[in-house]
ROSE-4610 file (N, C-alpha, C; in Angstrom, 1 decimal, always signed):
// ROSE-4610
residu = [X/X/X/X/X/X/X/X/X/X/X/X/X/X/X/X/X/X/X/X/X/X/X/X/X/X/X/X/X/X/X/X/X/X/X/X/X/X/X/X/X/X/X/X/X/X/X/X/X/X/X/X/X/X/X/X/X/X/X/X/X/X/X/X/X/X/X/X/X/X/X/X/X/X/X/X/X/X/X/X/X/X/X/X/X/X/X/X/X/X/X/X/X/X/X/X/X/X/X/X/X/X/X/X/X/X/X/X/X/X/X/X/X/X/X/X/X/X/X/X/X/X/X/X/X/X/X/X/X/X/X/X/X/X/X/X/X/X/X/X/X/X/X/X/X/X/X/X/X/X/X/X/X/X/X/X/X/X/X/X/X/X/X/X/X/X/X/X/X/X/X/X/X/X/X/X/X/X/X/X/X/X/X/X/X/X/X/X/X/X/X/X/X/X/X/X/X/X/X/X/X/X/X/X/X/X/X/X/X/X/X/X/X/X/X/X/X/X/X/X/X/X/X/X/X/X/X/X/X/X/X/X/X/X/X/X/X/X/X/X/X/X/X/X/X/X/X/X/X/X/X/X/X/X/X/X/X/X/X/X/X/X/X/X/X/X/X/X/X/X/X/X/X/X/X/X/X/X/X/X/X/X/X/X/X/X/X/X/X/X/X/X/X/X/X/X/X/X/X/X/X/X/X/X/X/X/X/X/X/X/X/X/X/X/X/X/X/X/X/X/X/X/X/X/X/X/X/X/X/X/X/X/X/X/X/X/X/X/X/X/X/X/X/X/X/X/X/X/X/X/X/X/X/X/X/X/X/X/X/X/X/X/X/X/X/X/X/X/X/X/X/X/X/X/X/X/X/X/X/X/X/X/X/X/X/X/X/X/X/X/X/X/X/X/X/X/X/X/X/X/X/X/X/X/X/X/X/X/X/X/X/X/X/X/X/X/X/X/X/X/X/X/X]
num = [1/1/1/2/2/2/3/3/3/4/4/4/5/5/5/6/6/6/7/7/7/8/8/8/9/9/9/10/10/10/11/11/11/12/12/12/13/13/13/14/14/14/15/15/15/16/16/16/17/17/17/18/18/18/19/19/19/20/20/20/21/21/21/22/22/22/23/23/23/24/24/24/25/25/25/26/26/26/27/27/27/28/28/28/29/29/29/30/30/30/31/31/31/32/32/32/33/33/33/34/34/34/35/35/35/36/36/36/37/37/37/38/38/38/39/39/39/40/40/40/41/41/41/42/42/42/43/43/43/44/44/44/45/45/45/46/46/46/47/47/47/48/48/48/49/49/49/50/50/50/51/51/51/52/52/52/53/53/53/54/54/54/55/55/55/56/56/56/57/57/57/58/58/58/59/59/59/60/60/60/61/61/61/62/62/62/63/63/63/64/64/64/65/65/65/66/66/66/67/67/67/68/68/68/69/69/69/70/70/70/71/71/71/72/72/72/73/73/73/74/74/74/75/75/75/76/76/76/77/77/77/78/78/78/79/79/79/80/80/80/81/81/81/82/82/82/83/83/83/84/84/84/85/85/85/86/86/86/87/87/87/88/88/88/89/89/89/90/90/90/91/91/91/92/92/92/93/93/93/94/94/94/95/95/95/96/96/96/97/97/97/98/98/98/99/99/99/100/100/100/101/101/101/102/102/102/103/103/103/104/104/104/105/105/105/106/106/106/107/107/107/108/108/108/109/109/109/110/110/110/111/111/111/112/112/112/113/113/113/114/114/114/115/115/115/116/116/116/117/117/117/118/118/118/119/119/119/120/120/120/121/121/121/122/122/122/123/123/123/124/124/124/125/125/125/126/126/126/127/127/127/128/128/128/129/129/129/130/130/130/131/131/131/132/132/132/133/133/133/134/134/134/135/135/135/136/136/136/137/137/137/138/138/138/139/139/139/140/140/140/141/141/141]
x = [+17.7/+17.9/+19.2/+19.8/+21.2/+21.2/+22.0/+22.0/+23.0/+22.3/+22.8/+23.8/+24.5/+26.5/+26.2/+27.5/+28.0/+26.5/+27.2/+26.8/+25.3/+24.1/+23.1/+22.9/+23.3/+23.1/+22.9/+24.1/+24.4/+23.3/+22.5/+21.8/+20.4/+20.3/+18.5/+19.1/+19.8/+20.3/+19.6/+20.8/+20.8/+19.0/+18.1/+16.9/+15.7/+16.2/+15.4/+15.8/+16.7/+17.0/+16.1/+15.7/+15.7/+15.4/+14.5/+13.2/+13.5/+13.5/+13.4/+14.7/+15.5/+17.3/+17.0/+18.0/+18.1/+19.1/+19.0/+20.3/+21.6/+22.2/+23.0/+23.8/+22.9/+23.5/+23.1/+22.3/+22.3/+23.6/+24.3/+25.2/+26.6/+26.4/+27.6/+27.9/+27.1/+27.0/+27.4/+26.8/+27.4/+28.6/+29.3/+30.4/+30.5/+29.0/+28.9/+28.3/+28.8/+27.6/+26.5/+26.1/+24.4/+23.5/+24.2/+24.1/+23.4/+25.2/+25.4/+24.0/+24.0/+23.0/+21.6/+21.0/+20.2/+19.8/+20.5/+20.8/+20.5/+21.1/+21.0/+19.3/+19.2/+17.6/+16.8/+17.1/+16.0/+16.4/+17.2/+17.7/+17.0/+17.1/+16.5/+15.2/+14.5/+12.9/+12.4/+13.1/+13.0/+13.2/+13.8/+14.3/+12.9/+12.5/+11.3/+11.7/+13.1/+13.7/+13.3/+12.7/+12.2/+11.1/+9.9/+8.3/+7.4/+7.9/+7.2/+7.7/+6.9/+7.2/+5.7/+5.5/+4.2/+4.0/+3.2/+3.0/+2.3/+2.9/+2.1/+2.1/+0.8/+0.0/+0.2/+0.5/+1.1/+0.4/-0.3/-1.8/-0.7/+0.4/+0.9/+1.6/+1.6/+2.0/+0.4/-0.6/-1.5/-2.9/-2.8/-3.7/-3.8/-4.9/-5.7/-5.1/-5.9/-5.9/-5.0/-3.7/-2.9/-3.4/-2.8/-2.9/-1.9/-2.3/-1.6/-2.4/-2.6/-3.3/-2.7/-2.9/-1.7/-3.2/-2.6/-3.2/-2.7/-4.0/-3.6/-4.4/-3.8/-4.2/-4.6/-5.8/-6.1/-4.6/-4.5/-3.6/-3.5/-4.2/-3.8/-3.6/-3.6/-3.0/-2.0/-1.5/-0.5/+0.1/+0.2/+0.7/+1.3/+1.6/+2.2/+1.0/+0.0/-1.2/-2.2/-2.2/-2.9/-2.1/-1.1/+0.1/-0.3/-0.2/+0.3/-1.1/-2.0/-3.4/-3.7/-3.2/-3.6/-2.6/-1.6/-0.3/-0.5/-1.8/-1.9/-3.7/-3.7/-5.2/-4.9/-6.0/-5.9/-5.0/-4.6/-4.5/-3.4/-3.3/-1.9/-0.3/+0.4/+1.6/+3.2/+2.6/+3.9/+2.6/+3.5/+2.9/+3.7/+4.0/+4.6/+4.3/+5.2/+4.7/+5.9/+5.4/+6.4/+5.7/+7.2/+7.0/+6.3/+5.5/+4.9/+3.7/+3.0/+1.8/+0.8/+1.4/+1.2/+1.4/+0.6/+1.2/+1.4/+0.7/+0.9/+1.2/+1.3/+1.7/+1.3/+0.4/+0.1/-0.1/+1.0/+0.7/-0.1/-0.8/-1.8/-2.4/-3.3/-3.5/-4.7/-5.7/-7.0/-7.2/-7.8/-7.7/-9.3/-10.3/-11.2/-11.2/-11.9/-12.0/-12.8/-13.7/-15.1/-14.2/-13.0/-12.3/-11.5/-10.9/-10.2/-10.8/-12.4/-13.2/-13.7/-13.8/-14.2/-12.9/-11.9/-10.9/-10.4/-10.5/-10.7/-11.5/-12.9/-13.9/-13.5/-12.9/-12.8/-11.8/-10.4/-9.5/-9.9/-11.3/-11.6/-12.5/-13.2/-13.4/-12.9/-11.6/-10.9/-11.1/-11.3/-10.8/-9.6/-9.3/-7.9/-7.5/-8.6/-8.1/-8.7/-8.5/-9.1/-9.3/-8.2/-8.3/-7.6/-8.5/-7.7/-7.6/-6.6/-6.7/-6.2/-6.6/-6.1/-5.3/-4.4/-3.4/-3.2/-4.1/-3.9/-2.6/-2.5/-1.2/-1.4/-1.3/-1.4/-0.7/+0.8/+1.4/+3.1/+3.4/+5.0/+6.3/+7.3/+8.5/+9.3]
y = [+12.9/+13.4/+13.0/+13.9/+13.7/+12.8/+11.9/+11.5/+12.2/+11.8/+12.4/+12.5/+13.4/+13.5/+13.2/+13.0/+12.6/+13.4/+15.0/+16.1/+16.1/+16.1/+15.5/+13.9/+13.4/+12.2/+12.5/+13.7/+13.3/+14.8/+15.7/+16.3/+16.2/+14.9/+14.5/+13.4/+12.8/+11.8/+13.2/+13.9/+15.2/+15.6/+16.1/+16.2/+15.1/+13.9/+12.8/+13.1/+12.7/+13.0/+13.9/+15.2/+16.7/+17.3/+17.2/+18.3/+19.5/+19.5/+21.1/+21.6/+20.7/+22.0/+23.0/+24.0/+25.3/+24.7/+26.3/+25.8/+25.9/+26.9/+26.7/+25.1/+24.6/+23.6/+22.4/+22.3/+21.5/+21.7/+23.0/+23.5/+22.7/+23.3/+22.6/+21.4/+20.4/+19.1/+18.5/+19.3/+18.7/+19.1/+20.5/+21.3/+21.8/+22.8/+23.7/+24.7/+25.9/+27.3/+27.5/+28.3/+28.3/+28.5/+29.3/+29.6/+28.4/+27.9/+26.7/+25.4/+25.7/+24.2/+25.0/+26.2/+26.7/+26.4/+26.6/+26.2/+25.1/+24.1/+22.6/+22.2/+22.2/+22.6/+22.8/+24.0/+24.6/+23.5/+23.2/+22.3/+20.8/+19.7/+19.0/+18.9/+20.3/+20.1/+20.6/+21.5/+21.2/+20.0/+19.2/+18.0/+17.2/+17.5/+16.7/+15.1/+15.3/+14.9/+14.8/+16.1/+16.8/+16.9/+16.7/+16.7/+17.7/+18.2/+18.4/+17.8/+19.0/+19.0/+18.7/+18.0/+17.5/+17.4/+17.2/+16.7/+15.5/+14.6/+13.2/+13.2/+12.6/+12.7/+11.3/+10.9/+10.4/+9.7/+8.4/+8.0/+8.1/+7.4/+7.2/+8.5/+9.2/+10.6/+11.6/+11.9/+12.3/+11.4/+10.3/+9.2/+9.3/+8.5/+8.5/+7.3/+6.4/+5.0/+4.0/+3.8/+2.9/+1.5/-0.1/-1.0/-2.0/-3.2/-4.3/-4.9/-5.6/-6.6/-8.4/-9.4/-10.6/-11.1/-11.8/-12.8/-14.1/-15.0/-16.5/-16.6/-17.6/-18.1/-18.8/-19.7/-21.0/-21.6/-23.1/-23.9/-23.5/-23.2/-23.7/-22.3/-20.8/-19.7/-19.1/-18.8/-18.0/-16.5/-16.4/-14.9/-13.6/-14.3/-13.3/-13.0/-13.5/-13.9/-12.3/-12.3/-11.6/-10.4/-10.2/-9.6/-8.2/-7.9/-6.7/-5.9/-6.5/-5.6/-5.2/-5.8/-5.2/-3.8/-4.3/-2.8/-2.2/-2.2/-1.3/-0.4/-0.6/+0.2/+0.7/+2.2/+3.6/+3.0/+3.5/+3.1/+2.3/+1.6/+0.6/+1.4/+1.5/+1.4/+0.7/-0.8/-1.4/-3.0/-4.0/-4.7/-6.2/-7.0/-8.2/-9.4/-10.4/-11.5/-12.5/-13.3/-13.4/-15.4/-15.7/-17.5/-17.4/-18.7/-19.3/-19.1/-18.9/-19.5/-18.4/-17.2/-16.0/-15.9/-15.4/-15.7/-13.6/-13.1/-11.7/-10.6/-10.0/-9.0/-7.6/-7.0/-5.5/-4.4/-3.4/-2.2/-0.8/-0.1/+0.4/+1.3/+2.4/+3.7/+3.9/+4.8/+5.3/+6.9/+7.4/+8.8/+8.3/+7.8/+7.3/+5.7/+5.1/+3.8/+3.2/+3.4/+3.0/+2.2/+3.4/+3.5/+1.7/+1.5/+0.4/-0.7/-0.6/-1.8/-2.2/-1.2/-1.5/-2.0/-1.5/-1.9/-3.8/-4.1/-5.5/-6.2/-5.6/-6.1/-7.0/-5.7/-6.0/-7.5/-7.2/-8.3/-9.9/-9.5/-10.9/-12.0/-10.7/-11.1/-12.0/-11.4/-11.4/-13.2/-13.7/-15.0/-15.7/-17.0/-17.6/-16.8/-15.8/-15.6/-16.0/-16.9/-17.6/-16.8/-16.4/-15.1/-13.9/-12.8/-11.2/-11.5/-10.7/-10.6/-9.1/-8.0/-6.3/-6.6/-5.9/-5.1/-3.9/-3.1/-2.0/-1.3/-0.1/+0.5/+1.4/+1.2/+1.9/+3.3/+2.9/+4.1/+3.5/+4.7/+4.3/+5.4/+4.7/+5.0/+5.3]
z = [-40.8/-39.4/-38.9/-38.3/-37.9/-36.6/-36.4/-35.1/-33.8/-32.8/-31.4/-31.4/-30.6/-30.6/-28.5/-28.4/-26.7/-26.3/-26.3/-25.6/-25.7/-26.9/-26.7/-25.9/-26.1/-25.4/-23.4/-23.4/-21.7/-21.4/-22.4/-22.1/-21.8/-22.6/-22.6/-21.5/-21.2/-19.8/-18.7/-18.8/-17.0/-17.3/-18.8/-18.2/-18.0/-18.2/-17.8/-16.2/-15.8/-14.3/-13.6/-14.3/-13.1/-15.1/-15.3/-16.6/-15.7/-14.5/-14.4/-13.6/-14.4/-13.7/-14.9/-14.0/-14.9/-15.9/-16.9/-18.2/-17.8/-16.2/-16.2/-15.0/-14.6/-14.5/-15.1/-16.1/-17.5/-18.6/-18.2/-18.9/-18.4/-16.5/-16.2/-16.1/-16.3/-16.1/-18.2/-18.9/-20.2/-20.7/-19.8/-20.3/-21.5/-21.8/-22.4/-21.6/-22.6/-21.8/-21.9/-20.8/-21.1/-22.5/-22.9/-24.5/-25.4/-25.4/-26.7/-25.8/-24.7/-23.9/-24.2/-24.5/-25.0/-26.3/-27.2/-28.3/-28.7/-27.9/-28.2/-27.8/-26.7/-26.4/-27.6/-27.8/-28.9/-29.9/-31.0/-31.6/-31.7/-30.5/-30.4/-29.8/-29.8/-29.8/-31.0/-32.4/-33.7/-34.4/-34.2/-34.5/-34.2/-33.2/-32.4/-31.9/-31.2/-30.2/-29.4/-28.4/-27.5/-28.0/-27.7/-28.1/-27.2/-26.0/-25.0/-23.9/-22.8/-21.6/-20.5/-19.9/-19.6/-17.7/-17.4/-15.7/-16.1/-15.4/-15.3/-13.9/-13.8/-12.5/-12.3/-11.1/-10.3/-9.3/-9.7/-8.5/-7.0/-7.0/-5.9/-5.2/-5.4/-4.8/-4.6/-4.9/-4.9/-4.2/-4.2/-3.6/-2.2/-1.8/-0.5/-0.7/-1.1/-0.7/-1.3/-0.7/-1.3/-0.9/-1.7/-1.1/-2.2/-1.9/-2.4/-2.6/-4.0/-4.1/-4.6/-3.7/-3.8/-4.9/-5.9/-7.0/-7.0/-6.9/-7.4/-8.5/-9.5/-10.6/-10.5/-11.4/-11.6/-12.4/-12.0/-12.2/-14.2/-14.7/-16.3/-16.6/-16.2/-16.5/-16.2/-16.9/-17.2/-16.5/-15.8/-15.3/-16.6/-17.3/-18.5/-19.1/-19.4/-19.9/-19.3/-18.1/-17.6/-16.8/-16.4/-16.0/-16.5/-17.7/-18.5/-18.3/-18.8/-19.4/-17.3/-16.2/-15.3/-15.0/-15.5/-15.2/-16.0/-17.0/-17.8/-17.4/-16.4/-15.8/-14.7/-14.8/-14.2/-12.7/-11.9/-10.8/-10.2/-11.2/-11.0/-11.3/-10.4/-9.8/-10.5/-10.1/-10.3/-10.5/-11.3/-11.0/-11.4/-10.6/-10.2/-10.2/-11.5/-11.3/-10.6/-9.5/-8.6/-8.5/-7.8/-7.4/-6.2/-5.6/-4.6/-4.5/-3.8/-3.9/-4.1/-4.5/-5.1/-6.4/-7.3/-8.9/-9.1/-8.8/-9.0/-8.3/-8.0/-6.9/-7.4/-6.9/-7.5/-6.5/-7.1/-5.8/-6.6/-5.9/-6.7/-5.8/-6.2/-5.1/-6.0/-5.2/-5.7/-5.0/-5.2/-4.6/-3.5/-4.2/-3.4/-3.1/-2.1/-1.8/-2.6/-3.3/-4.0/-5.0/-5.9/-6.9/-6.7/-5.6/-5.4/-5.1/-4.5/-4.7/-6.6/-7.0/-8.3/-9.0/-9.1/-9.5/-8.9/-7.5/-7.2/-7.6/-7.7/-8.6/-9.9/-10.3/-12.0/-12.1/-11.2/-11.1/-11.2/-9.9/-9.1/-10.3/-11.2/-12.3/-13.4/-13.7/-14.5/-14.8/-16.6/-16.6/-15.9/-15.3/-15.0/-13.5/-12.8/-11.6/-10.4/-9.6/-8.5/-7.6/-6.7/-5.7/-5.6/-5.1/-5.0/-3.0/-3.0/-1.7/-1.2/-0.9/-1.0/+0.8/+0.9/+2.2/+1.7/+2.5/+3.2/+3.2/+2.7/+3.2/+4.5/+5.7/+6.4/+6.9/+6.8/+6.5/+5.6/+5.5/+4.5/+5.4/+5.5/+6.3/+5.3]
């Protein structure tokens, strides 16, 4: 497989940015024509460079119920330890391990409320975690 030249490089850059500009300003932006930026296209989705084009669903743009959830540890765990496997379940956002008397920080959305108590559930659960505490997103500016 050949590797990428500039003009691929600054074309999968402009459609990471905006998947859905047209070709002619994917064109004018890499300083080729619509054509040759067609071309290229086609090209590296034969390559399987380009794999597809998809919608990812988005809890935080589509959601009812945002919130925050603050995490303390028991003294002998680890935040790295437990960190990941929560930013890696349905619902979760972003998720932060941070100093003081807070060990984790998680922002997180449900489309129903039931969805976010079960989800605390699971947390408050979790080995090595002492307390959940949820804030409400009331509104966003």
């Amino acid at each position: 497989m050949n590797s990428l030249d500039d003009k691929d490089r600054k074309l999968l850059a402009a459609l990471k940015q905006d998947a859905r500009a047209s070709l002619v300003t994917l064109a004018k932006e890499i300083g080729l024509s619509r054509s040759a930026t067609h071309d290229r296209i086609t090209r590296l989705e034969e390559r399987g460079v380009i794999q597809g084009y998809t919608i990812v669903e988005r809890p935080d743009v589509s959601a009812s119920f945002r919130a925050y959830l603050t995490i303390q540890l028991e003294p002998a765990t680890r935040d790295n330890d437990i960190a990941p496997s929560i930013a890696r379940k349905p619902g979760v956002i972003e998720t932060y391990c941070i100093a003081g008397d807070i060990d984790i920080l998680v922002n997180c959305a449900f489309h129903r409320m039931d969805e976010l108590s079960q989800f605390r559930e699971e947390i408050a659960a979790t080995d090595g975690v002492l307390s959940v505490h949820t804030r409400m997103v009331l509104s966003k500016h």
